[in-house]
C-alpha positions as CSV (number, residue, x, y, z in Angstrom):
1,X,144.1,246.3,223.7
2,X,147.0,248.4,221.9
3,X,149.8,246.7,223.5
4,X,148.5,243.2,222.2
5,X,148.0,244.7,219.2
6,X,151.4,245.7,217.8
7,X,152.6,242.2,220.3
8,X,150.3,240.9,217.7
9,X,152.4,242.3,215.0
10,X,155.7,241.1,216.5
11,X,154.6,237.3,217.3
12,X,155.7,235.5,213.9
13,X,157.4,236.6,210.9
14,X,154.7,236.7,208.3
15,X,153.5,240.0,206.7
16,X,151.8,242.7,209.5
17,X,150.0,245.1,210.1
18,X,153.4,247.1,211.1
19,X,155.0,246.4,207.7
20,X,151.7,247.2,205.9
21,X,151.5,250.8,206.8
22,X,155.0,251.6,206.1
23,X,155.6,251.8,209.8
24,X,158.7,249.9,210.5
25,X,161.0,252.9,210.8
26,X,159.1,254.7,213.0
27,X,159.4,254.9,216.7
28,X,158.3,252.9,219.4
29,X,155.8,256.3,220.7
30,X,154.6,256.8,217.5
31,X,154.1,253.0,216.8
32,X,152.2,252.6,220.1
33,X,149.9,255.8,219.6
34,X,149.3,254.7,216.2
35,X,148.1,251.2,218.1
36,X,146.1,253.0,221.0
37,X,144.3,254.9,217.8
38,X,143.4,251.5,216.1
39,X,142.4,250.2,219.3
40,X,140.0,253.7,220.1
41,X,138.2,253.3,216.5
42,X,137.7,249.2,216.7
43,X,136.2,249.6,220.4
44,X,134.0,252.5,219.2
45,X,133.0,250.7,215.9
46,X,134.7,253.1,213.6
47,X,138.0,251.9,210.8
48,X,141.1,253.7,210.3
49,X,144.2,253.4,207.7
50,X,145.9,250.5,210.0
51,X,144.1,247.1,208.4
52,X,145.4,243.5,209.6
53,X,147.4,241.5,207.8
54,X,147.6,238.2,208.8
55,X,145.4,235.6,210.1
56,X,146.2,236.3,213.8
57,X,146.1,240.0,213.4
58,X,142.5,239.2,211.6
59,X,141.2,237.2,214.4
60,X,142.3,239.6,216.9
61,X,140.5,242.5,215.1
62,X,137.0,241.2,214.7
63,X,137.4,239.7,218.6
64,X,138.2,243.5,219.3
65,X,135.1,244.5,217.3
66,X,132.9,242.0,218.8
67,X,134.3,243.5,222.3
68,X,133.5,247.1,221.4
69,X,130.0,246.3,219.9
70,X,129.5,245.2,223.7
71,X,130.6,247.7,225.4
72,X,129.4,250.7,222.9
73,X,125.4,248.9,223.4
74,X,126.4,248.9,227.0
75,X,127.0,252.9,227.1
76,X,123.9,254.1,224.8
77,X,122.1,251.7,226.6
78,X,123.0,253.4,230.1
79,X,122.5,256.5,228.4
80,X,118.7,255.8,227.0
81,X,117.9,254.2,230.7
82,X,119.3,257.9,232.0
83,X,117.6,260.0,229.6
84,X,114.1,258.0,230.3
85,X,114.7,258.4,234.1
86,X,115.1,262.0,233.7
87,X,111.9,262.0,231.6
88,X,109.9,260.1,234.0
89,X,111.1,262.1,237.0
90,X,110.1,265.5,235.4
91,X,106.5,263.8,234.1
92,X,105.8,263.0,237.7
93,X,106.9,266.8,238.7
94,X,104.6,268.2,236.5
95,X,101.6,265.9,237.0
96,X,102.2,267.0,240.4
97,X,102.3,270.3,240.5
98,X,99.5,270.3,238.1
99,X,97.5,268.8,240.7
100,X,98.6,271.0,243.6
101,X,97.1,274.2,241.0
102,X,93.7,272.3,240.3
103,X,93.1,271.6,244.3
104,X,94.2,275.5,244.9
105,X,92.2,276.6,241.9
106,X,88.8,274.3,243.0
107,X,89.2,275.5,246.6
108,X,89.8,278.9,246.2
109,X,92.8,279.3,248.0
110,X,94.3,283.1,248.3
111,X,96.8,283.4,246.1
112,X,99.2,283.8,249.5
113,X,98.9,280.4,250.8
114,X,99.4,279.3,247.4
115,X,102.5,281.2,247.3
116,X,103.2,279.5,250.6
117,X,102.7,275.8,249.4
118,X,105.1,276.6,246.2
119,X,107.8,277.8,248.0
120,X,107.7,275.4,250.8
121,X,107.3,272.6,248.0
122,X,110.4,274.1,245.8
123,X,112.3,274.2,249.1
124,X,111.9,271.1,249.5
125,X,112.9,269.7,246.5
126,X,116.4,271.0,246.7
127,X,116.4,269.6,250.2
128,X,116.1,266.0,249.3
129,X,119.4,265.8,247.5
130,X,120.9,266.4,251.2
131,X,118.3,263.5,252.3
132,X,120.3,261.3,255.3
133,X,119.1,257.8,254.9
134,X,117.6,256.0,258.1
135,X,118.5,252.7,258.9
136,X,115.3,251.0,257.6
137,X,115.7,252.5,254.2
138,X,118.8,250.9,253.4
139,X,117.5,247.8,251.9
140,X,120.9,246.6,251.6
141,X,120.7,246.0,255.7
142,X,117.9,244.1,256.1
143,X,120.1,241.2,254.7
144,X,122.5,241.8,257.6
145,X,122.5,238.4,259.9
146,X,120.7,239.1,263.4
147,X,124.3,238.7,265.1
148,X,126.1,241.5,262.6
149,X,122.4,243.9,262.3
150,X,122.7,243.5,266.5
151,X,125.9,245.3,266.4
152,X,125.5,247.3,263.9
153,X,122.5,248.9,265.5
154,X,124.3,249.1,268.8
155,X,126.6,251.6,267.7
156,X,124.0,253.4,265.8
157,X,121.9,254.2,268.7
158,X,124.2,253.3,272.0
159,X,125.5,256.4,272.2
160,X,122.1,258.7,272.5
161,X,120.4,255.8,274.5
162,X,123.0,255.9,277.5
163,X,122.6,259.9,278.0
164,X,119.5,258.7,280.4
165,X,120.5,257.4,284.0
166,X,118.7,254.2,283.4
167,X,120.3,253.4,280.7
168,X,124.1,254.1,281.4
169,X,123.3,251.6,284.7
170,X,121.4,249.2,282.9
171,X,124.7,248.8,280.4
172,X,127.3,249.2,283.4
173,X,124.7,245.8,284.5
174,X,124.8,244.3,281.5
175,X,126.0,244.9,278.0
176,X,124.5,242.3,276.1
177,X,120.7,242.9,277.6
178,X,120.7,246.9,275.8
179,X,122.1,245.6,272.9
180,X,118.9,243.1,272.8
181,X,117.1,245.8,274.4
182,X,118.1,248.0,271.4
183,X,117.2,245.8,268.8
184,X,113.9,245.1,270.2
185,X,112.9,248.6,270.5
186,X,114.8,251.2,268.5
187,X,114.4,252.3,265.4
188,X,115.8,255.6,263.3
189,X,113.6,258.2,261.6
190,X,114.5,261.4,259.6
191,X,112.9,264.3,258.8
192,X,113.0,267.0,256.3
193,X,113.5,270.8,257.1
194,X,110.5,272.8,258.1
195,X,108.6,269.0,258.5
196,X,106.4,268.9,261.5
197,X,106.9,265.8,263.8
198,X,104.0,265.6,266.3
199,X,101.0,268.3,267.4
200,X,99.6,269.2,270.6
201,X,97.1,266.1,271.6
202,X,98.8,263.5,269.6
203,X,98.9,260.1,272.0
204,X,102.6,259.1,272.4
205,X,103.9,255.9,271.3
206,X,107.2,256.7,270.8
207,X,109.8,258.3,273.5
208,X,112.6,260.4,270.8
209,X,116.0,261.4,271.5
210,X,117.3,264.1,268.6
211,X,120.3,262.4,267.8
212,X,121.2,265.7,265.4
213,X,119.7,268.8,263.8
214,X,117.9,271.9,264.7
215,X,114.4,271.9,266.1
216,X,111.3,274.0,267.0
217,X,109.0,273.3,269.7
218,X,106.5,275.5,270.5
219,X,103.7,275.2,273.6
220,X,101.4,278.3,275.1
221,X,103.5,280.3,276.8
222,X,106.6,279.5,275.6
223,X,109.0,278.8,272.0
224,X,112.3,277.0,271.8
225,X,114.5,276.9,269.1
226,X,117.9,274.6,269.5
227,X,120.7,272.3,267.7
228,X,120.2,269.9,269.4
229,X,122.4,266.4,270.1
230,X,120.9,263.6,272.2
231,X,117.6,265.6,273.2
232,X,115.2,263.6,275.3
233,X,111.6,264.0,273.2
234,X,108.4,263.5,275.8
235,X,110.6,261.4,278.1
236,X,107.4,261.0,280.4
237,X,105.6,258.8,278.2
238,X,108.0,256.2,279.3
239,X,107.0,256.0,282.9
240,X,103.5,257.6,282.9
241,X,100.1,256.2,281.5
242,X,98.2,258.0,278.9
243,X,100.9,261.4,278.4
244,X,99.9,263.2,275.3
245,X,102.0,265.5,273.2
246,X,102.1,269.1,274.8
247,X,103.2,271.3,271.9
248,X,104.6,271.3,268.5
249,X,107.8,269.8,267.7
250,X,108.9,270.8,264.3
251,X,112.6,270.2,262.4
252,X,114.4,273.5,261.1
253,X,116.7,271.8,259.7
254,X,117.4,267.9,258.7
255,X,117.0,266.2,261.7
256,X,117.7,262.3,262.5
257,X,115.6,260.9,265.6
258,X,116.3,258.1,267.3
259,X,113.0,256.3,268.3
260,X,112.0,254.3,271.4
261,X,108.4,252.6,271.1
262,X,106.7,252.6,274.1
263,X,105.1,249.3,273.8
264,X,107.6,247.6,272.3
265,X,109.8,248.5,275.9
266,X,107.3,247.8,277.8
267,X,107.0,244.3,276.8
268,X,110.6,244.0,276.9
269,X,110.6,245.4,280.2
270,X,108.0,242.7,281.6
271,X,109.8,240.2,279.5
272,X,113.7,240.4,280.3
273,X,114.2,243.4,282.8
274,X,111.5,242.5,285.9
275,X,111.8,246.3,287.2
276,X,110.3,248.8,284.7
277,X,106.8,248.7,287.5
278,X,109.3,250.3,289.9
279,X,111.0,252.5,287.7
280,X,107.3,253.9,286.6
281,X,105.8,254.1,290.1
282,X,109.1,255.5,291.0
283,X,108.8,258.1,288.4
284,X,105.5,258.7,289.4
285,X,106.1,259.3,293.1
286,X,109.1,262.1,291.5
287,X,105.9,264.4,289.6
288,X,103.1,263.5,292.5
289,X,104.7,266.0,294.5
290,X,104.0,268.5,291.7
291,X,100.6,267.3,290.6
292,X,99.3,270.6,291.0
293,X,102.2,272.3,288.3
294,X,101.6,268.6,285.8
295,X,99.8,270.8,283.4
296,X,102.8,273.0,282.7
297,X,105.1,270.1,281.5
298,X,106.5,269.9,277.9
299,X,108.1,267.1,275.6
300,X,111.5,268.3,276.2
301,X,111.2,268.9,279.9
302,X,113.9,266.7,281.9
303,X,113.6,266.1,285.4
304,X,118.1,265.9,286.4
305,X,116.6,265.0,290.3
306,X,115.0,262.2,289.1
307,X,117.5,261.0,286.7
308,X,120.5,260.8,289.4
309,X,117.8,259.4,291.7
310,X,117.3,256.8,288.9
311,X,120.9,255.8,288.5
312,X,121.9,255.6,291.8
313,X,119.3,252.5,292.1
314,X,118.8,251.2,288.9
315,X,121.3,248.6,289.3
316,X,119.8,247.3,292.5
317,X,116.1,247.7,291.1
318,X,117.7,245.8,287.9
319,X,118.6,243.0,289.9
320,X,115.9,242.3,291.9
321,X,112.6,240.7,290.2
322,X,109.6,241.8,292.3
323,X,107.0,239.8,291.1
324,X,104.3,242.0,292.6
325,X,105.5,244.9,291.1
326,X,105.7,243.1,287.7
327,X,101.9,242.3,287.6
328,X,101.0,246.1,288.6
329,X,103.4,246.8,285.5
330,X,100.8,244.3,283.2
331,X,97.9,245.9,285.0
332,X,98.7,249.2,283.5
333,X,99.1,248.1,280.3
């Protein structure tokens, strides 16, 4: 906007804006600050000692202060929407934590678990700034084609899935079956610090594998407390009927889970892979001959035997399509 300005002043002969303030001894810095200066106070609606002086230099200023009218409504308008975000944010804080006193006060809760539920609240708060985004909560991706969202979910949860045998055989088989396999049944989750995931006795839908972040799970008779990459969450539930959560698994820290539901597999499984009967009986046969230790299995437990076991003949098991063993699979479910 300056340097059209005094190029303004230069384009004919006629009387400027230049000439006007006396300015046509001085230097080409000073005449070019003294144009970046007019340009500053048109754009931010304010007038100085430089005025045009001919037609052209007129038109150009009242086009620079239509400009500046724009883009100064554009600026206290971001600024009003701001402030009024802020407002509304801190409105909704208080009218919650106003109804988190009332239910304490109505209930009589000790004043120590109300302590409790402040601090855990205030914690977190400062938490959610550090919030990771799961996949589903990107609404820009759900616009993704089914070809490009394919991929793009392939690399998200590739990695973690092919830590099981199964798996790693099924994609040394075939590539493109996981990556449908992965967009059928795969999704991403996140939770907060301190946030419990599932409790003793929940039924299991979903199979997780901790792609990152710290963890607690606790069960009678034993705690554990890891950072943990690619951990297997109630793995059972995959190839046994009716398994139930055995303890509490609870984040320590923000933790993204990678999440395999069940049914969703299973009527994948039927569908596209024609061996999942096997793999369950087969996993079945692997904790029969400890049926008399099942109670003391956990969610995190891994069985390694069975896992090499599993990928020495998952390939072959892949490839064959036992019909029989396909109608036991629907039988079960």
């Amino acid at each position: 906007v300056a340097c059209v300005w005094y190029y303004v002043a230069t384009f004919s002969d006629s009387r400027n804006w230049v000439q006007t303030a006396g300015l046509t001894e001085a230097s080409i810095p000073y005449l070019y600050f003294s144009a970046l200066h007019w340009a500053f106070a048109h754009l931010m609606l304010g007038e100085m000692d430089i005025i045009p002086s001919s037609e052209l230099e007129r038109i150009y200023s009242v086009g620079v202060l239509m400009m500046g009218l724009v883009v100064f409504s554009s600026f206290v308008s971001s600024i009003t929407e701001f402030m009024a975000r802020i407002a509304t944010e801190q409105a909704e804080h208080s009218r919650k934590d106003q109804e988190v006193r009332k239910y304490m006060e109505d209930h009589n809760v000790s004043a120590g678990l109300a302590m409790q539920v402040d601090r855990f609240r205030k914690h977190s708060e400062k938490t959610a700034v550090m919030e990771v985004l799961s996949m589903q909560d990107v609404d820009g991706l759900s616009e993704l084609p089914e070809l490009l969202a394919t991929r793009l979910s392939r690399e998200v949860f590739h990695p973690s899935l092919i830590t099981h045998g199964f798996f790693a055989s099924l994609t040394d088989l075939s590539s493109p079956l996981v990556s449908s396999l992965i967009s059928a049944v795969m999704a991403e989750e996140v939770r907060a610090p301190r946030q419990e995931c599932f409790k003793k006795g929940d039924p299991t839908d979903t199979v997780y594998i901790i792609a990152r972040g710290g963890y607690s799970y606790v069960k009678e008779g034993m705690s554990i407390e890891e950072q943990a990459q690619y951990q297997w969450v109630s793995e059972h539930a995959l190839w046994l009927g009716n398994w139930h959560r055995r303890g509490i698994l609870t984040s320590r820290t923000i933790m993204v889970l990678h999440a395999l539901h069940i049914p969703k597999f299973k009527l994948f499984a039927v569908e596209e892979l024609h061996c999942v009967g096997a793999l369950a009986c087969h996993f079945a046969e692997l904790v029969a001959h400890a049926k008399e230790n099942f109670a003391e299995l956990h969610d995190l437990q891994v069985d390694l035997l069975g896992r090499m076991v599993l990928a020495d003949q998952a390939t072959n098991m892949v490839r064959g399509e036992d019909k029989v063993v396909q109608d036991a699979f629907l039988e079960e479910e």
